[in-house]
C-alpha positions as CSV (number, residue, x, y, z in Angstrom):
1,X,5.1,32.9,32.3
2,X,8.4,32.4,30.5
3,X,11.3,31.5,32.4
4,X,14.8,33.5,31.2
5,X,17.2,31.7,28.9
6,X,20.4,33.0,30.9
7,X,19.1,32.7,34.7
8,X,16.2,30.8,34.5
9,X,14.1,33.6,36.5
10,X,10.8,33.9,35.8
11,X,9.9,36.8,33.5
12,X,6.3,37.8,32.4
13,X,5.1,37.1,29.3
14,X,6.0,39.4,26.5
15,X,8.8,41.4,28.6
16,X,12.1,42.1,26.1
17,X,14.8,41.7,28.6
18,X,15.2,39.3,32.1
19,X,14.7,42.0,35.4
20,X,17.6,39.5,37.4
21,X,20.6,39.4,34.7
22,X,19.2,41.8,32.2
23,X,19.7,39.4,29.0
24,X,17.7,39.5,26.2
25,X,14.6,37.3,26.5
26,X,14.2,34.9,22.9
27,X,11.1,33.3,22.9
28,X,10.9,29.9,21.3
29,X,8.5,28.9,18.8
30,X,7.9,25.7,17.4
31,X,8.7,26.2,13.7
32,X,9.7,23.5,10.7
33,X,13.1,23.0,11.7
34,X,11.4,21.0,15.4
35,X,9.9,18.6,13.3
36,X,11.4,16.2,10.9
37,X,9.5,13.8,8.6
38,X,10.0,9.7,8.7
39,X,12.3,8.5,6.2
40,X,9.8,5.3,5.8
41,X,6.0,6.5,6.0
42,X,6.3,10.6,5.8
43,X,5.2,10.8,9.1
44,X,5.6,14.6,10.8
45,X,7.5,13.7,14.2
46,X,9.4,15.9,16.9
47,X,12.8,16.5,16.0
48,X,14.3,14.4,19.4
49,X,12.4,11.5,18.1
50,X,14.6,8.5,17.6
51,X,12.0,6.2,16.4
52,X,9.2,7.1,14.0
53,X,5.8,6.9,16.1
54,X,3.6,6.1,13.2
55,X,5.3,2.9,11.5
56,X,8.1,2.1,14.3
57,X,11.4,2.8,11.9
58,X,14.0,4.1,13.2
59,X,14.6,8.0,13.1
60,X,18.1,8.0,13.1
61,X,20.1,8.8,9.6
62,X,19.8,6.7,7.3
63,X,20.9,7.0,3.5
64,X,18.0,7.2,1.3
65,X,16.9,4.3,-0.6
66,X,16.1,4.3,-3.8
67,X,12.4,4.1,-5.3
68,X,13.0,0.7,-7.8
69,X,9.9,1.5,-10.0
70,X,9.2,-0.4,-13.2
71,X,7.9,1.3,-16.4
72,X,6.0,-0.8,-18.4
73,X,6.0,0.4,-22.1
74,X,2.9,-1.0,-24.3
75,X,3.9,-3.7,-26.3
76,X,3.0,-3.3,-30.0
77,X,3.4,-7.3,-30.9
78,X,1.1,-9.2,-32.3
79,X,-1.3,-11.4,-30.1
80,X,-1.9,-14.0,-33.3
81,X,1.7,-13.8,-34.4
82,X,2.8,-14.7,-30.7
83,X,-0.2,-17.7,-30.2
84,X,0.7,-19.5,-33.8
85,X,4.7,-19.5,-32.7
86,X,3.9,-21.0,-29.5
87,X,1.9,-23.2,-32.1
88,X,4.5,-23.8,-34.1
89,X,7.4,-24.9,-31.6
90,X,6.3,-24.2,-27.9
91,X,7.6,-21.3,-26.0
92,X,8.7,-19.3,-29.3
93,X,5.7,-17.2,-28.8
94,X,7.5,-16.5,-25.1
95,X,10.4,-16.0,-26.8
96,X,9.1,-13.1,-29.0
97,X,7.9,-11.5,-26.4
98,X,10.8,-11.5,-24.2
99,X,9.8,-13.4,-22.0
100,X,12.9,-16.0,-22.9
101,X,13.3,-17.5,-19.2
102,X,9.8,-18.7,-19.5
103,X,9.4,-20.0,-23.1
104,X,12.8,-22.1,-22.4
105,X,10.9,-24.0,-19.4
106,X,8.2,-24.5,-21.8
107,X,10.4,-25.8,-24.4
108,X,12.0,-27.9,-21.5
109,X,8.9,-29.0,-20.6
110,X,7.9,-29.8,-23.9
111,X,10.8,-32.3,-24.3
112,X,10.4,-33.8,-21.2
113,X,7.0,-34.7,-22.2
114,X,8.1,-35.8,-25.5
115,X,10.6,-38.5,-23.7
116,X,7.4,-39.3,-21.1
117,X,5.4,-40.4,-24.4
118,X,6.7,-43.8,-24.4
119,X,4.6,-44.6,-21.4
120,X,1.8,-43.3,-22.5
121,X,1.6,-39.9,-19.9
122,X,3.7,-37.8,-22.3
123,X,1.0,-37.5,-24.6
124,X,-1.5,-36.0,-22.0
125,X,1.7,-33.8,-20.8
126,X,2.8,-32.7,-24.1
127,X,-1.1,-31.5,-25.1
128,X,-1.4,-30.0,-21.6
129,X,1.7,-27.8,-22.0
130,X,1.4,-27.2,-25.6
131,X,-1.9,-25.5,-24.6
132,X,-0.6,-24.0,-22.0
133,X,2.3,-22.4,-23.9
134,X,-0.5,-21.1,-27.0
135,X,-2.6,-19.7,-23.9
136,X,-0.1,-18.3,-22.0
137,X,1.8,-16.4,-25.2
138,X,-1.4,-14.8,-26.6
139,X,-2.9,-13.3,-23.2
140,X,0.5,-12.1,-22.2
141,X,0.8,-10.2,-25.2
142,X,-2.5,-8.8,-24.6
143,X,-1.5,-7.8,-20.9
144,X,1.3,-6.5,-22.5
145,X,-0.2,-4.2,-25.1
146,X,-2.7,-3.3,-22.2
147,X,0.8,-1.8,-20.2
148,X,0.3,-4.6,-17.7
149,X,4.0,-6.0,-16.4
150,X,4.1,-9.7,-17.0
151,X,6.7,-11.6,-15.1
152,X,9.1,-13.7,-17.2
153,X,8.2,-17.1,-15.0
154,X,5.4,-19.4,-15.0
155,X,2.0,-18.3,-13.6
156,X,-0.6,-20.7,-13.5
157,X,-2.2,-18.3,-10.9
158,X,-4.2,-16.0,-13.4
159,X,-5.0,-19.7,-15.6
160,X,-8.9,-19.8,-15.0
């Protein structure tokens, strides 16, 4: 049974017109515009909804946020080129590739040891990071080429 829109009389199902106050009977069908879609995880909700049932965010309107996604080009530089600058004066491979902020803590580094080599550590220090620099500017060129994003800090995560 379907209950009149006007008079709320019960009319039976599929009659045109309510037999009490003779308005027009409009059924209601669920349709797309019941429904809306969470803002945060797509989720398909009822339209009354005020909080999304599927990842808790709130259903209320909220301006859109914008999608940050990086594109990472291939890099064409050279591996070798990038390994015998770091070679040559540590963090200049870094540099070549772009990745400035972390060839200047190399270089930083680099001095520090340098000063440290009066007593004795600096020499260990200086090898370790030189090493380090070499390493580090030859595989991230090969990420690189490889369309891999390498972050422009120090990662002694991916070392080993």
């Amino acid at each position: 049974m379907v209950n009149c829109q006007n008079c709320g009389e019960e009319v039976v199902e599929g009659a045109k017109f309510c037999k009490n106050c003779g308005s027009e009977i409009v059924v209601e069908q669920a349709n797309e515009k019941d429904t809306k879609f969470c803002s945060n995880c797509g989720f398909e909700m009822p339209k009354a909804s005020k909080f999304c049932p599927e990842c808790g965010t709130t259903a209320e309107r909220v301006p859109p946020v914008m999608n940050t996604t990086t594109i990472v080009v291939p890099s064409n530089k050279s591996s070798g080129l990038a390994a015998l600058l770091s070679f040559l004066i540590i963090g200049l491979g870094q540099v070549y590739l772009g990745l400035t902020k972390k060839g200047i803590i190399l270089f930083l580094l680099a001095i520090i040891s340098g000063v440290l080599m009066m007593v004795l550590i600096g020499w260990i220090t200086w090898l370790l990071v030189w090493g380090y620099a070499i390493y580090d500017a030859y595989n991230s060129c090969e990420k690189m080429k490889k369309g891999i994003e390498v972050e422009d800090t120090l990662d002694f995560n991916n070392l080993f």
